[in-house]
C-alpha positions as CSV (number, residue, x, y, z in Angstrom):
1,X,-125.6,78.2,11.7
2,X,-122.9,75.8,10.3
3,X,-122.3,77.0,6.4
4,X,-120.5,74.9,3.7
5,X,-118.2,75.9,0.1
6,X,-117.6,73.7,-2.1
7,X,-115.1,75.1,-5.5
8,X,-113.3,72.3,-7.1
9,X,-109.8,73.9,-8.8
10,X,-108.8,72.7,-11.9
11,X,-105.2,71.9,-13.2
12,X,-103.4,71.1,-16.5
13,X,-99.9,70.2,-15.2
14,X,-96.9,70.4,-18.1
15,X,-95.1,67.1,-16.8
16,X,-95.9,64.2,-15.9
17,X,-94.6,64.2,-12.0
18,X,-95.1,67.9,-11.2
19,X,-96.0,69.6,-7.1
20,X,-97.8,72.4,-7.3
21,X,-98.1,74.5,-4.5
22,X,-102.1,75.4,-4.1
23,X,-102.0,77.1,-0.5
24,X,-102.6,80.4,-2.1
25,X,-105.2,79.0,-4.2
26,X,-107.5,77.2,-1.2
27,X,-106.9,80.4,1.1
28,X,-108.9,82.1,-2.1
29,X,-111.2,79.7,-1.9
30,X,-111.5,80.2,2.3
31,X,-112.0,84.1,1.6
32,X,-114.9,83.4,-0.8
33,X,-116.4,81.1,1.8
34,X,-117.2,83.5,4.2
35,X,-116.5,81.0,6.4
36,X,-114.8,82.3,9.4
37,X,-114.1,78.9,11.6
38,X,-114.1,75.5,10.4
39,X,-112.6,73.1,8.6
40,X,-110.7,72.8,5.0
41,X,-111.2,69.5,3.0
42,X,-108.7,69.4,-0.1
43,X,-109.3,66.1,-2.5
44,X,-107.6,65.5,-5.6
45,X,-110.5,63.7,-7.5
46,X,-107.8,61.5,-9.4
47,X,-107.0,58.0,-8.3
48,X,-103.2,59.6,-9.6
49,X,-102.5,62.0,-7.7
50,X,-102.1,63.3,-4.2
51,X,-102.3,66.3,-1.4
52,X,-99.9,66.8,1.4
53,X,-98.8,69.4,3.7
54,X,-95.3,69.9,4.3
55,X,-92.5,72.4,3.6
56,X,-92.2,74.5,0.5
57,X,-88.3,73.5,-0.4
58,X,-87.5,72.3,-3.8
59,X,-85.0,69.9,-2.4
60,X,-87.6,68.1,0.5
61,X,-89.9,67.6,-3.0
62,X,-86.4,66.1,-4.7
63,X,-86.2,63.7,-1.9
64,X,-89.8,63.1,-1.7
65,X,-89.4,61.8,-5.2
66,X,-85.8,59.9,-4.1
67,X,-88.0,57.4,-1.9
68,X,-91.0,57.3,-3.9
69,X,-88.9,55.9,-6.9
70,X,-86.7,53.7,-4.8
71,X,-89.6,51.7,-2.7
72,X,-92.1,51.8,-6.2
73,X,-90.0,52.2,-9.1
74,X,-91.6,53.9,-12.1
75,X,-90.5,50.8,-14.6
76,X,-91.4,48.3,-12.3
77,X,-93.2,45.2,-12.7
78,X,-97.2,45.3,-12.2
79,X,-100.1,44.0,-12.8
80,X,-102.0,46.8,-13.2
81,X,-100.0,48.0,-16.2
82,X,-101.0,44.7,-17.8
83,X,-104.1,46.2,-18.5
84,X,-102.0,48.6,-21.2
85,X,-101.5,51.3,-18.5
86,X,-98.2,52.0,-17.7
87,X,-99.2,54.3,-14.2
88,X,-99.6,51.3,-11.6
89,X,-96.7,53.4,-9.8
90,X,-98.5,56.6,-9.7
91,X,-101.6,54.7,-8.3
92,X,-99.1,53.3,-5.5
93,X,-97.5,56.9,-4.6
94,X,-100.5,58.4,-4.3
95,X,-101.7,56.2,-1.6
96,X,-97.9,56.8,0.0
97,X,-98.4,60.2,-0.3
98,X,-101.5,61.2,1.2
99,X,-105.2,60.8,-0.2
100,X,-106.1,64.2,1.0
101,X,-105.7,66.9,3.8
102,X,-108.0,68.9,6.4
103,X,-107.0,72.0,7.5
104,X,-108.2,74.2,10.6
105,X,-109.9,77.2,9.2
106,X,-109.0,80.4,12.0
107,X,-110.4,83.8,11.7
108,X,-111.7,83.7,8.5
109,X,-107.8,82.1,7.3
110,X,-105.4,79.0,7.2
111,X,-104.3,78.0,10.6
112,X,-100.5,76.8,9.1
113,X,-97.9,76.3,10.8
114,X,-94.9,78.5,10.3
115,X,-93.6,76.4,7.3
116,X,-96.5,74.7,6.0
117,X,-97.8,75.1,2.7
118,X,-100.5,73.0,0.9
119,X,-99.4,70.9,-2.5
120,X,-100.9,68.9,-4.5
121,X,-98.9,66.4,-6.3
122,X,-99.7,64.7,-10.1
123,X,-97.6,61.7,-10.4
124,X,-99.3,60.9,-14.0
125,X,-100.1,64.4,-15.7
126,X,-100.2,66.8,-18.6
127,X,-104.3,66.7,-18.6
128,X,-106.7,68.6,-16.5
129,X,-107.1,67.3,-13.6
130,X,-109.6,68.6,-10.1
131,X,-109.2,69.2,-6.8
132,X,-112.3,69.7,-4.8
133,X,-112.1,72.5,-1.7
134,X,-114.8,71.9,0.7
135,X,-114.9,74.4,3.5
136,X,-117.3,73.8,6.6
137,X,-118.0,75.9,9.5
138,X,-119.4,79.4,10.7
């Protein structure tokens, strides 16, 4: 009988553009499922922020943030920041960098690769901020 989790993480970053690697976090949240095969769901519920999967290397975030700044530059012009906002950058990385990400769920675990780890990214922090984990399977 197909089961589902749901357990939404919560996160207070200290700057403002901040990855935080949540891979240890979301296997937690696998092990509490009970769920043995499946699927992972991993949403930031901010319009601000992102999730990707990729390589745990300070320097690959570094240049992450390299090409981010230099196709949407923080300071740039926008309508959006208009309104009084001054985020219409973080809106646009977001969407660059990946809504969300689904993950196989193996044997009760995280089917990663060999170098894969699970971040989620604030591009306009320092206030809490969710992510929802919803696991589905058997």
């Amino acid at each position: 009988m197909m089961k589902t989790y749901t357990e939404y993480l919560v996160f207070n970053t200290t700057k403002r553009i901040e990855f935080v690697n949540i891979t240890d976090k979301v296997s937690e949240s696998i092990q509490k499922s009970g769920i043995r095969d499946g699927i992972c769901l991993i949403n930031p519920m901010h319009i601000t922020a992102a999730v990707f999967v990729n390589d745990n290397e300070r320097g690959l975030h570094e240049d992450f943030l390299t090409f981010l700044e230099r196709i949407v530059p923080k300071e740039g012009e926008y309508s959006h920041n208009l309104t009084g906002e001054d985020n219409a950058y973080a809106h646009i990385w977001r969407t660059l960098m990946g809504h969300q990400a689904t993950m196989a769920v193996t044997n009760g675990k995280l089917d990663l690769g060999p170098w894969e780890s699970i971040f989620y990214c604030e591009f306009d922090g320092q206030r809490n901020k969710r992510v929802l984990v919803k696991i589905v399977g058997d």
